[in-house]
N, C-alpha and C positions, 0 to 999 in steps of 0.2 A: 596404521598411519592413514591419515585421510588423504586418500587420491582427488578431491574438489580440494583440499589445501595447496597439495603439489601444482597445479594449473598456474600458467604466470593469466597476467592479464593484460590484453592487450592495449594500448594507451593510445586512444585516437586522436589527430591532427586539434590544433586548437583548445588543448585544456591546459590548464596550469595546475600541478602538484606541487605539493611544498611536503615533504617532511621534515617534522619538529622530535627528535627523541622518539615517543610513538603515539605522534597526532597526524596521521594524515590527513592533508585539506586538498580538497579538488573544487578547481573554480572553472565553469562553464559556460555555455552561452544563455543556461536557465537561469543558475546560480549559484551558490557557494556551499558545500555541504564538508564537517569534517569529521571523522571517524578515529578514538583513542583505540591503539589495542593492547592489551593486557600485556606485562613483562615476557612472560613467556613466550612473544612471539616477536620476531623482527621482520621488517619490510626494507625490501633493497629496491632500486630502479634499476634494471639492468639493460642497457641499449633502449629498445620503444617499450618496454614491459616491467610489468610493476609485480616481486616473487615476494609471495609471504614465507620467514621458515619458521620455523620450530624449534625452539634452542632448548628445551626441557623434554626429558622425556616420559614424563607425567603422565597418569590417565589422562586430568584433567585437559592439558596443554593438549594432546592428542585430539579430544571433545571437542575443543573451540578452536581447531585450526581450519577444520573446512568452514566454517560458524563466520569467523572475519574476515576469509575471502572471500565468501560470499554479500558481508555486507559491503566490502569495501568496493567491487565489482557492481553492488548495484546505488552507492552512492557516485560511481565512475557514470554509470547510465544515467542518473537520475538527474546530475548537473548536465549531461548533454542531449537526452530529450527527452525525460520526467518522465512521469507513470501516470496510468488515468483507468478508474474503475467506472464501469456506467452500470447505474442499478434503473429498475423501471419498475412503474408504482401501478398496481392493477386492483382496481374498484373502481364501483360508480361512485360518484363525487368525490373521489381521492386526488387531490393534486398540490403542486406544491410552489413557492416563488423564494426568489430569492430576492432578501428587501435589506440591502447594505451588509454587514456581517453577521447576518442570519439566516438559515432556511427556514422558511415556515411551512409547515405543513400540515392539510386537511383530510384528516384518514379515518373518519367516520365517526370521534372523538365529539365528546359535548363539547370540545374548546379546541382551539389548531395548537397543532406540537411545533415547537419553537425549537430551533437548534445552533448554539451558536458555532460559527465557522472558526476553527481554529486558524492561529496566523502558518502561513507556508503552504496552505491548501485552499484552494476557489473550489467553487460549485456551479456547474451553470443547469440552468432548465430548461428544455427544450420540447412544445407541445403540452407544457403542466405536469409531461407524467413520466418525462426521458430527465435520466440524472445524470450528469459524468462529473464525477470526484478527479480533479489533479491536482499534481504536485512535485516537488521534487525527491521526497523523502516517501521511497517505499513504505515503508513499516506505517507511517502518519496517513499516506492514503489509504491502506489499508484500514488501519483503523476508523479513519472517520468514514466510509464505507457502512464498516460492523458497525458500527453506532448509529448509522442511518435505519440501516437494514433492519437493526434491534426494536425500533420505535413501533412496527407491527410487521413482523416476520410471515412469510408467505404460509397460509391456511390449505390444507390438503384437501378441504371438500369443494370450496368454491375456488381458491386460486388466489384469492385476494390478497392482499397486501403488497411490501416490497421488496422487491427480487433484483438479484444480478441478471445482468440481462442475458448470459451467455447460463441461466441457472435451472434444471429441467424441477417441475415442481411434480410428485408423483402425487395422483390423484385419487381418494377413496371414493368411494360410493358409500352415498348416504343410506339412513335408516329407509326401509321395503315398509312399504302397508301390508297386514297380515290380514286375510281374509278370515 
């Protein structure tokens, strides 16, 4: 049995819950996010806290009990103060702006890499070469992060490319002149 299932979660001052059958929706002061979970599992509000159970005793159901608390826990966070990834872009000439619902970006390419911003996540740039990804939806920050980060992935000899900024990059030593 998943002991991160068992956990209630705590429901801070100022949000609105609605459960539908089993659609949780949590509305915040960022904004609105809702989360279906699968038959096999129920959500109660109990006094201030919100308990997921388990009414199957499935491998499966077992699988995805800690799986839904945990997303539902961080659509609880993400409506009351979102999530925010900062990657930083290291080359010379490397930099990047952000021009309406796009980042564009200059990373040593015969032509700038173009990215379009999905909607529920801003980008801002700070210095040409600091990025910070947020949003209210973990998983969608996350990802548009990776997709950032994928456009040129940090190089082990020089350093170069884009990196999370909290990211250690291990460094090779290049090719020796042989006498």
């Amino acid at each position: 049995m998943s002991r991160i299932g068992k956990m209630p979660i705590k429901l801070p001052d100022g949000l609105q819950l609605t459960i539908d059958k089993n659609v949780v929706t949590f509305v915040g002061k960022k904004g609105k996010l809702s989360h279906s979970l699968p038959d096999f599992l129920k959500v109660h509000k109990r006094d201030n806290t919100l308990v997921v159970e388990n009414v199957s005793e499935s491998r499966q159901a077992k699988a995805m009990h800690g799986l839904h608390r945990s997303l539902l826990y961080n659509a609880l966070v993400g409506v009351q103060e979102g999530f925010q990834k900062k990657l930083e872009i290291h080359g010379i000439g490397f930099k990047a702006s952000v021009e309406g619902r796009k980042l564009v970006m200059q990373l040593g390419f015969s032509h700038p890499v173009v990215y379009e911003i999905p909607e529920g996540v801003t980008v801002k740039v700070q210095d040409n070469t600091k990025l910070t990804v947020e949003g209210i939806d973990k998983c969608l920050v996350g990802a548009v992060a990776a997709d950032i980060r994928g456009f040129y992935p940090p190089e082990p000899y020089k350093g170069k490319g884009i990196r999370y900024a909290d990211e250690q990059i291990r460094r090779k030593a290049g090719k020796t002149a042989q006498k």
